[in-house]
Structures are given as structure tokens and as C-alpha cells.
Biopython code that builds the backbone (N, CA, C, O; Angstrom):
import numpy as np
from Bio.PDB.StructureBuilder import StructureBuilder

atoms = [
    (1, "UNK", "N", (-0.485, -0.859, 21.483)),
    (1, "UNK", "CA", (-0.251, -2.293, 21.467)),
    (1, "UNK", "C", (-1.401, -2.988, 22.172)),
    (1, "UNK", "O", (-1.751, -2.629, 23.296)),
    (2, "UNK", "N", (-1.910, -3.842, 21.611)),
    (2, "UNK", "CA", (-2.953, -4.729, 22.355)),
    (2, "UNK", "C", (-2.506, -5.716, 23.495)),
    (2, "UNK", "O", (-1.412, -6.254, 23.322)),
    (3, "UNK", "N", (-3.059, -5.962, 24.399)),
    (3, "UNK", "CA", (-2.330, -6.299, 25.858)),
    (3, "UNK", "C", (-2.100, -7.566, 25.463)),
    (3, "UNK", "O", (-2.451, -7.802, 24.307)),
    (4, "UNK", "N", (-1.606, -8.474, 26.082)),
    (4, "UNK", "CA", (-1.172, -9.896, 26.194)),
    (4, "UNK", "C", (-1.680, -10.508, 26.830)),
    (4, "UNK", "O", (-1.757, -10.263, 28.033)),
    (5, "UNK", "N", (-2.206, -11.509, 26.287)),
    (5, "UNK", "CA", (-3.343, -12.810, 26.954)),
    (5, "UNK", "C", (-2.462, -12.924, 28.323)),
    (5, "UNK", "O", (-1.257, -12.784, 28.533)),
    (6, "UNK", "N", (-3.941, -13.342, 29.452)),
    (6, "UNK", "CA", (-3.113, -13.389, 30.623)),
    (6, "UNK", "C", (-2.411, -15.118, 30.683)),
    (6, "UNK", "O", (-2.926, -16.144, 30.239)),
    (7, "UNK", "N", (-1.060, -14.946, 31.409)),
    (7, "UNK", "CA", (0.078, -15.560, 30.856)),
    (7, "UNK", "C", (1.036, -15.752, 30.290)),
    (7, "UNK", "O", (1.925, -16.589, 30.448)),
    (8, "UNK", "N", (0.874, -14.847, 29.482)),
    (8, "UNK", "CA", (1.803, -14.738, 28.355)),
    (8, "UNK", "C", (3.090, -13.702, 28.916)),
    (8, "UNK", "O", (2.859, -12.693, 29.583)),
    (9, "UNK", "N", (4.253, -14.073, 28.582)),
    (9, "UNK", "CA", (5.001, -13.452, 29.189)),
    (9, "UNK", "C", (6.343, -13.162, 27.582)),
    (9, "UNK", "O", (6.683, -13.969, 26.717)),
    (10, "UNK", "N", (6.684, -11.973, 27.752)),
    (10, "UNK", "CA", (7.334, -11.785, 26.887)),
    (10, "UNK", "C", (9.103, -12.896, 27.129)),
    (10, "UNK", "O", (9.493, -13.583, 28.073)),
    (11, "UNK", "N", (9.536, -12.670, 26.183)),
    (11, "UNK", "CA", (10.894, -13.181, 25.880)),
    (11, "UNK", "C", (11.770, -12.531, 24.999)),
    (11, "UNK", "O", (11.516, -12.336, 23.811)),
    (12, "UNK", "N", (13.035, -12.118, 25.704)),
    (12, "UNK", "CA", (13.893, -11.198, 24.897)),
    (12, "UNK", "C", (14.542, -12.002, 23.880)),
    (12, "UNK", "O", (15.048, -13.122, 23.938)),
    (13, "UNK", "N", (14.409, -11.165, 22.929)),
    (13, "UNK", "CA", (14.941, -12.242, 21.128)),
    (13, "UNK", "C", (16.125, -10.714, 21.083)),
    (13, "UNK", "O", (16.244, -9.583, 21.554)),
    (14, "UNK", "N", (16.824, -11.731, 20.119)),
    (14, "UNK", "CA", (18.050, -10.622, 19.068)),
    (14, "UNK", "C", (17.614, -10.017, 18.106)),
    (14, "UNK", "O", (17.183, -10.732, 17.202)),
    (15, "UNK", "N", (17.555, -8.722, 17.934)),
    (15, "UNK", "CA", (17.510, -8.138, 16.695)),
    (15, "UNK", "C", (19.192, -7.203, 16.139)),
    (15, "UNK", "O", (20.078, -6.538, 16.677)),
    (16, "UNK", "N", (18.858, -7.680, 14.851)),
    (16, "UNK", "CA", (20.419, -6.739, 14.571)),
    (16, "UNK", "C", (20.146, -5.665, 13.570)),
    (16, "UNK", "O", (19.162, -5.767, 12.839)),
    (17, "UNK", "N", (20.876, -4.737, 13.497)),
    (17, "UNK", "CA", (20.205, -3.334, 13.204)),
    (17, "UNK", "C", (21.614, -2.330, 13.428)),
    (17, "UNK", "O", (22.414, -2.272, 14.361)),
    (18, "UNK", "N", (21.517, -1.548, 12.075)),
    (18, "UNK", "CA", (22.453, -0.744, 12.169)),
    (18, "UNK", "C", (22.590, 0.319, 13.043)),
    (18, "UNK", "O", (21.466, 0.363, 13.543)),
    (19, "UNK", "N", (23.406, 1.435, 13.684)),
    (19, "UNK", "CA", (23.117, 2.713, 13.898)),
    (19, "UNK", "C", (21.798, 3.326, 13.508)),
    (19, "UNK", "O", (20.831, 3.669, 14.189)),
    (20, "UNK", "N", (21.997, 3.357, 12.444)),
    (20, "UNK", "CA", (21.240, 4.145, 11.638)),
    (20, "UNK", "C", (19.655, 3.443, 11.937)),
    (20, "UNK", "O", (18.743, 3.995, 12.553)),
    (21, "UNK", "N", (19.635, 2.430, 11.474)),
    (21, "UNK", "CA", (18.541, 1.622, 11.762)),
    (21, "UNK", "C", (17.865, 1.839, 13.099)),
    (21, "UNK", "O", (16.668, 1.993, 13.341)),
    (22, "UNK", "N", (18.994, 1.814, 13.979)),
    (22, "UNK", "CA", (18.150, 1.505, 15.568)),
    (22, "UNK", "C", (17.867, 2.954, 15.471)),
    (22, "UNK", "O", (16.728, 3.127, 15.904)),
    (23, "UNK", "N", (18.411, 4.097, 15.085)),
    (23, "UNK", "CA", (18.173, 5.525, 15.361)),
    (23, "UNK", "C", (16.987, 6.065, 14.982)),
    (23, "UNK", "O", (16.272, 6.882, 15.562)),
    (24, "UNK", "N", (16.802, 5.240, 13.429)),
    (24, "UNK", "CA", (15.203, 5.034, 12.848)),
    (24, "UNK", "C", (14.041, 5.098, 13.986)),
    (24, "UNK", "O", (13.234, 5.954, 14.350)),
    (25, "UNK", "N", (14.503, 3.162, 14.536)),
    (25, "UNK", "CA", (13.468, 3.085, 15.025)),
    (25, "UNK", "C", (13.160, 3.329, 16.739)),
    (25, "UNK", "O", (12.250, 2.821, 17.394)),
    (26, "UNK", "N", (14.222, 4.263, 17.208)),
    (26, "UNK", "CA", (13.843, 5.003, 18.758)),
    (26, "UNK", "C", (13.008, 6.113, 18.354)),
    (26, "UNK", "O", (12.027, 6.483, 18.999)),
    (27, "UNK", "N", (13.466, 6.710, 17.129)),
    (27, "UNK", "CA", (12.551, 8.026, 16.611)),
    (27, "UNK", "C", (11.125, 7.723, 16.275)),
    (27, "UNK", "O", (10.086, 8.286, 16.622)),
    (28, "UNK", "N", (11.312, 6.844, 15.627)),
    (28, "UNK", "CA", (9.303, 6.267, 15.621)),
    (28, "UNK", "C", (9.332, 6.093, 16.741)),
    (28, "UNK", "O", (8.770, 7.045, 17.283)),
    (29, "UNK", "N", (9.873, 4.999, 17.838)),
    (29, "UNK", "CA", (9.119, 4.761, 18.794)),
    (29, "UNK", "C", (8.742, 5.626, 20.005)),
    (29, "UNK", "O", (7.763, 5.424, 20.723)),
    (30, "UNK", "N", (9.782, 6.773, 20.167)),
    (30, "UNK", "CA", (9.699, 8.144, 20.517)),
    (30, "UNK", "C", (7.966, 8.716, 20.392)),
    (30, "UNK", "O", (7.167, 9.067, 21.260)),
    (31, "UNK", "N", (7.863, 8.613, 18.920)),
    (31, "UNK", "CA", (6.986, 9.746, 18.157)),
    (31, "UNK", "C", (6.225, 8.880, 18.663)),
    (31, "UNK", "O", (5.623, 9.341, 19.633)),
    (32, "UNK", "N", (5.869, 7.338, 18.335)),
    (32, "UNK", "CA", (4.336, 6.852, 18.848)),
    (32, "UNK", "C", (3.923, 6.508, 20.375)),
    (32, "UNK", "O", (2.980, 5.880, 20.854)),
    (33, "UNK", "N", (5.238, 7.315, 21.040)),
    (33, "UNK", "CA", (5.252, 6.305, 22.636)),
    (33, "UNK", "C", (5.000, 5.320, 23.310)),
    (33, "UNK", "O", (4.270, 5.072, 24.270)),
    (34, "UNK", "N", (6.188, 4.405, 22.249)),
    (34, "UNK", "CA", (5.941, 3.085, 22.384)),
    (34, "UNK", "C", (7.887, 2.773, 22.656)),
    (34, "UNK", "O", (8.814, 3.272, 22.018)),
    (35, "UNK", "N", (7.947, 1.773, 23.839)),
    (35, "UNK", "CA", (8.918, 1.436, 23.489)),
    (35, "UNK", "C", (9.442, 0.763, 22.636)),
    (35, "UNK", "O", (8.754, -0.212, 22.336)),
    (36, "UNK", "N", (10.787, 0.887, 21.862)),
    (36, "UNK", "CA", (11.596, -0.014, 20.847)),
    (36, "UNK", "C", (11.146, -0.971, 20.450)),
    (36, "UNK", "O", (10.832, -1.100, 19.267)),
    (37, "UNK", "N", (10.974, -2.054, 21.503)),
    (37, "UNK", "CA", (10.160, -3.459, 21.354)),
    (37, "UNK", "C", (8.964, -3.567, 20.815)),
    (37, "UNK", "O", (8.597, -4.271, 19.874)),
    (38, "UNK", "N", (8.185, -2.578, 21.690)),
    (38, "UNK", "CA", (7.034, -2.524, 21.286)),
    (38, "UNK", "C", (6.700, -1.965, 19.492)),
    (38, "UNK", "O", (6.113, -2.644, 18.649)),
    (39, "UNK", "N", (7.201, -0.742, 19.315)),
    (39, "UNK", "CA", (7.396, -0.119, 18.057)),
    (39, "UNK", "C", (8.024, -1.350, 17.002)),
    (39, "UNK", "O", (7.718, -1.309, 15.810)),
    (40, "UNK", "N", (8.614, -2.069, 17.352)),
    (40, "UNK", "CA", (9.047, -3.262, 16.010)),
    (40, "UNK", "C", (7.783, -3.777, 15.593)),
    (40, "UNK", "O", (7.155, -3.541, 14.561)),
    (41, "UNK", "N", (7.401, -4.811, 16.939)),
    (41, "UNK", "CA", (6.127, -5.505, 17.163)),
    (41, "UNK", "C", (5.229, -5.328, 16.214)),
    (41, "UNK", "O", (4.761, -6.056, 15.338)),
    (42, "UNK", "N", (4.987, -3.670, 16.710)),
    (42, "UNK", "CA", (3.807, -3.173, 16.279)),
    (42, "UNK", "C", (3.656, -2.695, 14.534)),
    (42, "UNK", "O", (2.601, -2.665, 13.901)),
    (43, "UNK", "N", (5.121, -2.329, 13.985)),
    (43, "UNK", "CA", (5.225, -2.120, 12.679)),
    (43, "UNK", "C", (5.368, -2.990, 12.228)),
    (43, "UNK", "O", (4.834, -2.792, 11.136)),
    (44, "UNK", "N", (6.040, -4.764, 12.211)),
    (44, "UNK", "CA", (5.803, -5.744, 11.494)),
    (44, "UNK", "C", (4.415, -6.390, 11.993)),
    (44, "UNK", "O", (4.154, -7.377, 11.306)),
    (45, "UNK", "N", (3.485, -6.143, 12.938)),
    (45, "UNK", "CA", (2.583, -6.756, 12.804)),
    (45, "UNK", "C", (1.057, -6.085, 11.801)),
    (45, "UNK", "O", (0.050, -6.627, 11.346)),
    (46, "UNK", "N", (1.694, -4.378, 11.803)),
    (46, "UNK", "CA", (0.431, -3.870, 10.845)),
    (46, "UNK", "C", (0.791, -3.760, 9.237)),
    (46, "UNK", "O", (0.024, -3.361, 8.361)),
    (47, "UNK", "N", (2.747, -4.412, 8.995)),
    (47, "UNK", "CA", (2.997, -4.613, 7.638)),
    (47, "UNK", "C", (2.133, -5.809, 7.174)),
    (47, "UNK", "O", (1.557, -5.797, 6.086)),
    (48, "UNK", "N", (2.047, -7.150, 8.300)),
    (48, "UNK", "CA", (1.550, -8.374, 7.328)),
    (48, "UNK", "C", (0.126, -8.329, 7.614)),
    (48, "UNK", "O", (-0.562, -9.269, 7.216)),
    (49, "UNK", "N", (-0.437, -7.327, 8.275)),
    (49, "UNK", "CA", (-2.047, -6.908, 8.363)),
    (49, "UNK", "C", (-2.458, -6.871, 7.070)),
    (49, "UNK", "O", (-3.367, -7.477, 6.503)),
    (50, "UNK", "N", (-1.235, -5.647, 6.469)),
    (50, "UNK", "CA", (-1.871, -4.706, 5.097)),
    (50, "UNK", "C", (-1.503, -5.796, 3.872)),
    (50, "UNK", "O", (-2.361, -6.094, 3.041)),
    (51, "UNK", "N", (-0.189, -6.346, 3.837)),
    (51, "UNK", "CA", (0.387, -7.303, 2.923)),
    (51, "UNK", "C", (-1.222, -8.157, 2.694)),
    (51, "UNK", "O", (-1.747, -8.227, 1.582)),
    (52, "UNK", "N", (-1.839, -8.753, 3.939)),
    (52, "UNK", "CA", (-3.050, -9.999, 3.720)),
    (52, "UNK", "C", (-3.969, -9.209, 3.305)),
    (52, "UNK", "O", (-4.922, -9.942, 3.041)),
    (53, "UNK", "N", (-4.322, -7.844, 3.033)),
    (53, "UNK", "CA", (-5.479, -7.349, 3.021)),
    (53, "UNK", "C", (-5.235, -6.849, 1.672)),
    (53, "UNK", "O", (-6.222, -6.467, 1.043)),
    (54, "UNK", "N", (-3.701, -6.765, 0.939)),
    (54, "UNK", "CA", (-3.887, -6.465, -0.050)),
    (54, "UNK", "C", (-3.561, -7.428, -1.191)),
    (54, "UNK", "O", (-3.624, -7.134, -2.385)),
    (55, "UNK", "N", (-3.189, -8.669, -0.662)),
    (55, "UNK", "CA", (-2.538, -9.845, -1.197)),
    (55, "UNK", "C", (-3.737, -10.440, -2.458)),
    (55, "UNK", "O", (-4.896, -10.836, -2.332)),
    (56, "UNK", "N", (-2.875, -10.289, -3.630)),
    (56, "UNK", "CA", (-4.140, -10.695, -4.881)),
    (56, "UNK", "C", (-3.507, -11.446, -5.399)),
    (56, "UNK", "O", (-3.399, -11.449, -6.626)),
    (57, "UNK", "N", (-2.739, -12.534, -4.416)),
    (57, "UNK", "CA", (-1.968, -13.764, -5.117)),
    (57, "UNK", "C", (-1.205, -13.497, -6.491)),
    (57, "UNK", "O", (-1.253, -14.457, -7.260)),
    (58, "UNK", "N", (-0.614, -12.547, -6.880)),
    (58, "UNK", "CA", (0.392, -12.913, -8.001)),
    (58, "UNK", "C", (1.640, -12.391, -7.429)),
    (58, "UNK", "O", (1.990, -11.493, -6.663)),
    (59, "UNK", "N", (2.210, -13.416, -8.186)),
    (59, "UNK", "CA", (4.026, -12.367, -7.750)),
    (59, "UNK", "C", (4.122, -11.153, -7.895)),
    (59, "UNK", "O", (3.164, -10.561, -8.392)),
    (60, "UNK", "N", (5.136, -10.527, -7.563)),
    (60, "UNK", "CA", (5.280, -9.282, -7.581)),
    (60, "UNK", "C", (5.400, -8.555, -9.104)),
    (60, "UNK", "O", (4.803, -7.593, -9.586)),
    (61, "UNK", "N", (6.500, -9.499, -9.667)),
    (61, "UNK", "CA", (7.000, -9.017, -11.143)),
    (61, "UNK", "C", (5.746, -8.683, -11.867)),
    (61, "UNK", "O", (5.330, -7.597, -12.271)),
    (62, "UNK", "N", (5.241, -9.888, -11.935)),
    (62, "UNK", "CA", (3.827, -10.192, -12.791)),
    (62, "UNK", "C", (2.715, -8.889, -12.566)),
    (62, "UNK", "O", (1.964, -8.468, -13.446)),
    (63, "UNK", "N", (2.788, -8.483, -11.479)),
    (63, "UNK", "CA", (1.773, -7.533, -10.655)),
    (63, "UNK", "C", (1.998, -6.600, -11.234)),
    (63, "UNK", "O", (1.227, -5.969, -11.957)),
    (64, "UNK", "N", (3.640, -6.279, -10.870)),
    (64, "UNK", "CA", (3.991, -5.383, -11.856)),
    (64, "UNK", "C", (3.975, -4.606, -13.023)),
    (64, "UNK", "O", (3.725, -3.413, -13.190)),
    (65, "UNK", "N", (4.362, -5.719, -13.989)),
    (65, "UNK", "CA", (3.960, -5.704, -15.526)),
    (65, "UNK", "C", (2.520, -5.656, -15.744)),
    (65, "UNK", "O", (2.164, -4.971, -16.703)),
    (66, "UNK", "N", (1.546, -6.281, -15.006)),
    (66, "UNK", "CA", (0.252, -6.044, -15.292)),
    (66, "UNK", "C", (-0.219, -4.353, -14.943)),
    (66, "UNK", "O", (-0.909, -3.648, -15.680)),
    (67, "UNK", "N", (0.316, -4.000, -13.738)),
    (67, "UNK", "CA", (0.322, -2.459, -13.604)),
    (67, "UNK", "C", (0.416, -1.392, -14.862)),
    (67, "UNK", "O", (-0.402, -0.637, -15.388)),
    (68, "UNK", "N", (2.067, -1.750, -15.131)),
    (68, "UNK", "CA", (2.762, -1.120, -16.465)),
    (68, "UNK", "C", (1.887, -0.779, -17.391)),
    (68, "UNK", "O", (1.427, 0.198, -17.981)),
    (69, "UNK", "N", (1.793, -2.356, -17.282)),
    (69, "UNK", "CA", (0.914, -2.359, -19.071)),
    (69, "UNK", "C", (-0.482, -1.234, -19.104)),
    (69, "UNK", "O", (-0.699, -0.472, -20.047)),
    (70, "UNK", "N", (-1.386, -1.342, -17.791)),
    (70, "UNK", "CA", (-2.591, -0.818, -17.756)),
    (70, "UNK", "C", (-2.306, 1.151, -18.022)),
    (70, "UNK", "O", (-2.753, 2.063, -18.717)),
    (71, "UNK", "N", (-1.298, 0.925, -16.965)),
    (71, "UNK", "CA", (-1.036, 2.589, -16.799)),
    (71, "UNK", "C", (-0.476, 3.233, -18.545)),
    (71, "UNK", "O", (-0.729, 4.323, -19.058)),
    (72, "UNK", "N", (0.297, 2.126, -19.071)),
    (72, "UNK", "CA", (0.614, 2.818, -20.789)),
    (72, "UNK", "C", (-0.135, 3.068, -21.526)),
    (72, "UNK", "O", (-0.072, 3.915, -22.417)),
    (73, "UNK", "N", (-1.437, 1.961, -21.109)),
    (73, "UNK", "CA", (-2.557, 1.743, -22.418)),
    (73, "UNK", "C", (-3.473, 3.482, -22.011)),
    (73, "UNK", "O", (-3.959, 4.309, -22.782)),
    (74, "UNK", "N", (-3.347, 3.453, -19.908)),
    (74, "UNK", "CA", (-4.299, 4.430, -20.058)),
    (74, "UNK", "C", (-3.428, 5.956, -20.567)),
    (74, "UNK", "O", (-4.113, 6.965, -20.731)),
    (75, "UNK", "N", (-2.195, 6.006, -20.750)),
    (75, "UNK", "CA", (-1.866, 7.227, -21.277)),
    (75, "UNK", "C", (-1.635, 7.224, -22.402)),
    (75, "UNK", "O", (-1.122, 8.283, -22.766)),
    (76, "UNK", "N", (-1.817, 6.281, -23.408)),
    (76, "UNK", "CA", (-2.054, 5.993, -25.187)),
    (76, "UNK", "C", (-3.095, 6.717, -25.061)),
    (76, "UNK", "O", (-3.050, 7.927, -25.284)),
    (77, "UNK", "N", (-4.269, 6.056, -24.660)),
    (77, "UNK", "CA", (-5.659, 6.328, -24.671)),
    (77, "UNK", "C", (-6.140, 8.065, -24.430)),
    (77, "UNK", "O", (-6.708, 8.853, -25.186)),
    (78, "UNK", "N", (-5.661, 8.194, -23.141)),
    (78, "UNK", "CA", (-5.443, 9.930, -22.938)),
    (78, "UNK", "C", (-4.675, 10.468, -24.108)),
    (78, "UNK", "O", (-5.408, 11.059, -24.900)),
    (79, "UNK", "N", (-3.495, 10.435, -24.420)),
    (79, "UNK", "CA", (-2.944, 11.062, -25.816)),
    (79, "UNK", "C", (-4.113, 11.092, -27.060)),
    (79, "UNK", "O", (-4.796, 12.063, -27.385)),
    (80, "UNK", "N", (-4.126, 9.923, -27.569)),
    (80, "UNK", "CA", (-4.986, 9.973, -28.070)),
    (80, "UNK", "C", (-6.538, 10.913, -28.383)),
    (80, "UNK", "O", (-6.949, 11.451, -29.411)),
    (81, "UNK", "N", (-7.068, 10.816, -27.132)),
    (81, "UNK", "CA", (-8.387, 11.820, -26.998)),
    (81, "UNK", "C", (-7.834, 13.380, -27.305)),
    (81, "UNK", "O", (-8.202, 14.115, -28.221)),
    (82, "UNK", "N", (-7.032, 13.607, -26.463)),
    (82, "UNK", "CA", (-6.196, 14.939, -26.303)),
    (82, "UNK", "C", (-5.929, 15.418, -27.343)),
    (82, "UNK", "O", (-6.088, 16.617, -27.576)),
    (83, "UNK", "N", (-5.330, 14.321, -28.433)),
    (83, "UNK", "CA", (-4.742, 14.784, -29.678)),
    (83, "UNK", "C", (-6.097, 14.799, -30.552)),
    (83, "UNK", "O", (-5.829, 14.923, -31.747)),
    (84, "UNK", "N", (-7.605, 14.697, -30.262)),
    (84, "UNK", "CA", (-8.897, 14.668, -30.870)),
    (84, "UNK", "C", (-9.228, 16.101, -30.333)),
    (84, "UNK", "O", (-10.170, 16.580, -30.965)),
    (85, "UNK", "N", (-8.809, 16.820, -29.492)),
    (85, "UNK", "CA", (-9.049, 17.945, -29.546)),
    (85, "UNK", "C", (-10.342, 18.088, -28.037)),
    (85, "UNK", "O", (-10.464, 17.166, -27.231)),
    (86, "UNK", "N", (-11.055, 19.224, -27.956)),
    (86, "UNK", "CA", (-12.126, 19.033, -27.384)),
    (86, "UNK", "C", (-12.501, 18.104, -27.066)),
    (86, "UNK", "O", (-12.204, 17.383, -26.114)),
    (87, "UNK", "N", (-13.489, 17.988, -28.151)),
    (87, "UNK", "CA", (-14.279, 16.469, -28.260)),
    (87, "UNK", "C", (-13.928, 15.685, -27.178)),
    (87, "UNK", "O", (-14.539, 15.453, -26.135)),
    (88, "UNK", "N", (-12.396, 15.152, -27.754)),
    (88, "UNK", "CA", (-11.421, 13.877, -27.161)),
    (88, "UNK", "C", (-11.354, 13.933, -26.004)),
    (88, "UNK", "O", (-11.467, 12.855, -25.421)),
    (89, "UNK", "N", (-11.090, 15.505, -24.942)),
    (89, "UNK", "CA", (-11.213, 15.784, -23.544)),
    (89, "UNK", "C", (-12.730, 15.406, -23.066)),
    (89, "UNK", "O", (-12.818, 14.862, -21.965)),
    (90, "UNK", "N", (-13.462, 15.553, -23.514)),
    (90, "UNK", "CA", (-15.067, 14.966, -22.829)),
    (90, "UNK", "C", (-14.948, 13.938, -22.964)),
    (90, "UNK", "O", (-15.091, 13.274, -21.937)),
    (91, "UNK", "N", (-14.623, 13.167, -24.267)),
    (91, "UNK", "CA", (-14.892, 12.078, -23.985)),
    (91, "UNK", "C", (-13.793, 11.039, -22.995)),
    (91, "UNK", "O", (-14.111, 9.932, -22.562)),
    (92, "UNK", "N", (-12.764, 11.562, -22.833)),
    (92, "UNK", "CA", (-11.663, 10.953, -21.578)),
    (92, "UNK", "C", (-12.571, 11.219, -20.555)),
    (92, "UNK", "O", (-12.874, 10.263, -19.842)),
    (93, "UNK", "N", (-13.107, 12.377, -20.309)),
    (93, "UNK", "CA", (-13.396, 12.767, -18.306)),
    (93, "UNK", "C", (-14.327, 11.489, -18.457)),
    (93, "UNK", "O", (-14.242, 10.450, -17.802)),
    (94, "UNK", "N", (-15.489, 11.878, -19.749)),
    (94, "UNK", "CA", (-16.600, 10.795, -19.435)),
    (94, "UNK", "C", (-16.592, 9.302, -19.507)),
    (94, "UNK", "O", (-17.493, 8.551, -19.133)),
    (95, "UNK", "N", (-15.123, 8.890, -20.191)),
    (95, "UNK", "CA", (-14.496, 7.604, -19.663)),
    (95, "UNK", "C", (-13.882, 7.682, -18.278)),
    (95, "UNK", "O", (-14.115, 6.546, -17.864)),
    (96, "UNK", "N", (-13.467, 8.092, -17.646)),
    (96, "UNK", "CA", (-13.051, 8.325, -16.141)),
    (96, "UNK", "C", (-14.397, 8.130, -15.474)),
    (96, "UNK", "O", (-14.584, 7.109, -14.813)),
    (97, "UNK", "N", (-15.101, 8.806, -15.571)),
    (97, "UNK", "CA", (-16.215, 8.960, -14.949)),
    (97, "UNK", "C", (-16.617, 7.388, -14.171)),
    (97, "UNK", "O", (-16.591, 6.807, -13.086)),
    (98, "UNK", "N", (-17.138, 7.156, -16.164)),
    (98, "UNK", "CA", (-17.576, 5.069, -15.989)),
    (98, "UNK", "C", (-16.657, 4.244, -15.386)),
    (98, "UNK", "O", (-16.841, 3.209, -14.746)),
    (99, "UNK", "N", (-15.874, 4.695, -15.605)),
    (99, "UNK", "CA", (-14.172, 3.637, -15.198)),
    (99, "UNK", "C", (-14.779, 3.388, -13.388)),
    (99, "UNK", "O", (-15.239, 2.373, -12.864)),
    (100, "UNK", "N", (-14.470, 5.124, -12.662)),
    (100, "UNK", "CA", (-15.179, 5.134, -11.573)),
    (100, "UNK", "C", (-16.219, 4.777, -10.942)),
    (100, "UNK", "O", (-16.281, 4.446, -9.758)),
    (101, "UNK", "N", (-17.058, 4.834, -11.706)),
    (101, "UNK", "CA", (-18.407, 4.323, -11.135)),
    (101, "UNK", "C", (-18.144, 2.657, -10.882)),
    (101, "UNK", "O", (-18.249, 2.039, -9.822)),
    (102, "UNK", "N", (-17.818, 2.219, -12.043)),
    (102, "UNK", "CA", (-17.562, 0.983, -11.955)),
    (102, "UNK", "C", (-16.785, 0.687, -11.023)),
    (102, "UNK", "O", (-17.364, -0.020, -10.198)),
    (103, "UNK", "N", (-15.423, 0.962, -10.688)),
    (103, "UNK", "CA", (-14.451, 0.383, -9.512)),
    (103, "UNK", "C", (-15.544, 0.580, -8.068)),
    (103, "UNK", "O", (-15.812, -0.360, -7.320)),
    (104, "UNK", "N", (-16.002, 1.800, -7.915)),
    (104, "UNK", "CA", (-16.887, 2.023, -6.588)),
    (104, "UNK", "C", (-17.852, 0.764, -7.080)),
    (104, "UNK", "O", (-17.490, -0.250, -6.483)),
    (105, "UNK", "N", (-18.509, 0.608, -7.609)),
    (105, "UNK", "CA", (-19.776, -0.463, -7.458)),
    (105, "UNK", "C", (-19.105, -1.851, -7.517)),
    (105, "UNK", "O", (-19.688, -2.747, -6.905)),
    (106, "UNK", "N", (-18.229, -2.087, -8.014)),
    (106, "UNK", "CA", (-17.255, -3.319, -7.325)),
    (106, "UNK", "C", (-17.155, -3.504, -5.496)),
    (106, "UNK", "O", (-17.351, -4.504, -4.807)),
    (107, "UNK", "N", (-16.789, -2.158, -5.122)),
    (107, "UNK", "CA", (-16.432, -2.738, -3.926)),
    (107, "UNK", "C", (-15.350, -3.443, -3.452)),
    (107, "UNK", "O", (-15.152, -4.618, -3.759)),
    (108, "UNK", "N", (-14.215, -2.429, -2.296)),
    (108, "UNK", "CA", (-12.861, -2.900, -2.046)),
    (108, "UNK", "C", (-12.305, -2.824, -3.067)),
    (108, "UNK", "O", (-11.613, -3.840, -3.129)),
    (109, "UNK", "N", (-12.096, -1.973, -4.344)),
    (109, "UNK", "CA", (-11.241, -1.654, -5.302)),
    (109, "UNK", "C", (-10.685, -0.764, -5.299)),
    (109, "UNK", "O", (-9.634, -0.545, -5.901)),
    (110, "UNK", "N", (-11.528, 0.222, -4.332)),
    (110, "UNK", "CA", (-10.609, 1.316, -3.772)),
    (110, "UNK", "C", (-11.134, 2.373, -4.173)),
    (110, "UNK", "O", (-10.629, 3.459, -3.889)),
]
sb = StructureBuilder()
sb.init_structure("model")
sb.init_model(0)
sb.init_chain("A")
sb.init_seg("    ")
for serial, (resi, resn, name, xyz) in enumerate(atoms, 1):
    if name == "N":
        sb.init_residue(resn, " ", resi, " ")
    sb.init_atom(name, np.array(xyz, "f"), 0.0, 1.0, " ", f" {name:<3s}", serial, name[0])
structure = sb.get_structure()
């Protein structure tokens, strides 16, 4: 946990949470040796870290379906080659290949 500006003084808030839930999160906070408090803190503050870092402004659904769609076309496309035999396998890797090169020379695509 990163320390607290000097001044700053904590304040006890309510959280509600099942058994199960709080049992969750003594066991993380156990494992990272952090207390309870701290362990919440610290897991909703590195969820909306990653949420902003991965946030590409569309709704979710939409994100979704745009996913879907890409991942069907790319296993048409694989069938396809596959069902070309040989050939069709070189020429998939060596579409993978470009696909790759390209996302790396983008940058932050992963």
C-alpha cells in the first residue's frame, strides 16, 4: 500500500459482505500481508487502474459482439486453409505471422 499523505487520516466506512465473502477476502489479505482494509483498498484501487488502462470506450455488449464476430471470422478462415490442405497450413501460420508483426508494430496492442 502506498503511505498516506501526511495528514491524512483514515476513517472507518461500512462494508457488507457475506461469510463467504469476508472469508475470501482475510485469505487474500492473509496471503498478501495486508490487513482486510488494506487488501479491499488495494484490490479496488488496481481494478480501476486496469479498467482505465484498458478502457476503449465501447460498451461492453458491443465489445463483445465485436470480439465474437472477429474470433468466428478467424476460425472460418483457419477451417478454410486447413480444409486447402498443406498449402492452406502455410499459408494460415504465414497469415499469423503478418497479423503479429503488425499488432507488435502498433504498439500497446499487446
Amino acid at each position: 500500500m502506498a503511505a498516506r499523505k501526511a495528514g491524512e487520516k483514515r476513517k472507518q466506512r461500512w462494508v457488507g459482505a457475506t461469510d463467504a465473502e469476508w472469508s475470501e477476502i482475510s485469505e487474500g489479505a492473509q496471503a498478501a500481508g495486508l490487513s482486510n482494509s488494506d487488501y479491499v483498498i488495494q484490490c479496488c484501487l488496481d481494478a480501476r487502474a486496469r479498467a482505465e488502462a484498458t478502457d476503449i470506450g465501447l460498451p461492453p455488449p458491443v465489445l463483445h459482439r465485436a470480439v465474437r464476430a472477429v474470433l468466428i471470422l478467424e476460425e472460418l478462415q483457419r477451417l478454410r486453409h486447413e480444409n486447402a490442405g498443406e498449402t492452406g497450413e502455410a499459408v494460415w501460420r504465414k497469415s499469423i505471422a503478418k497479423v503479429e508483426a503488425w499488432i507488435a508494430g502498433e504498439g500497446g496492442l499487446g
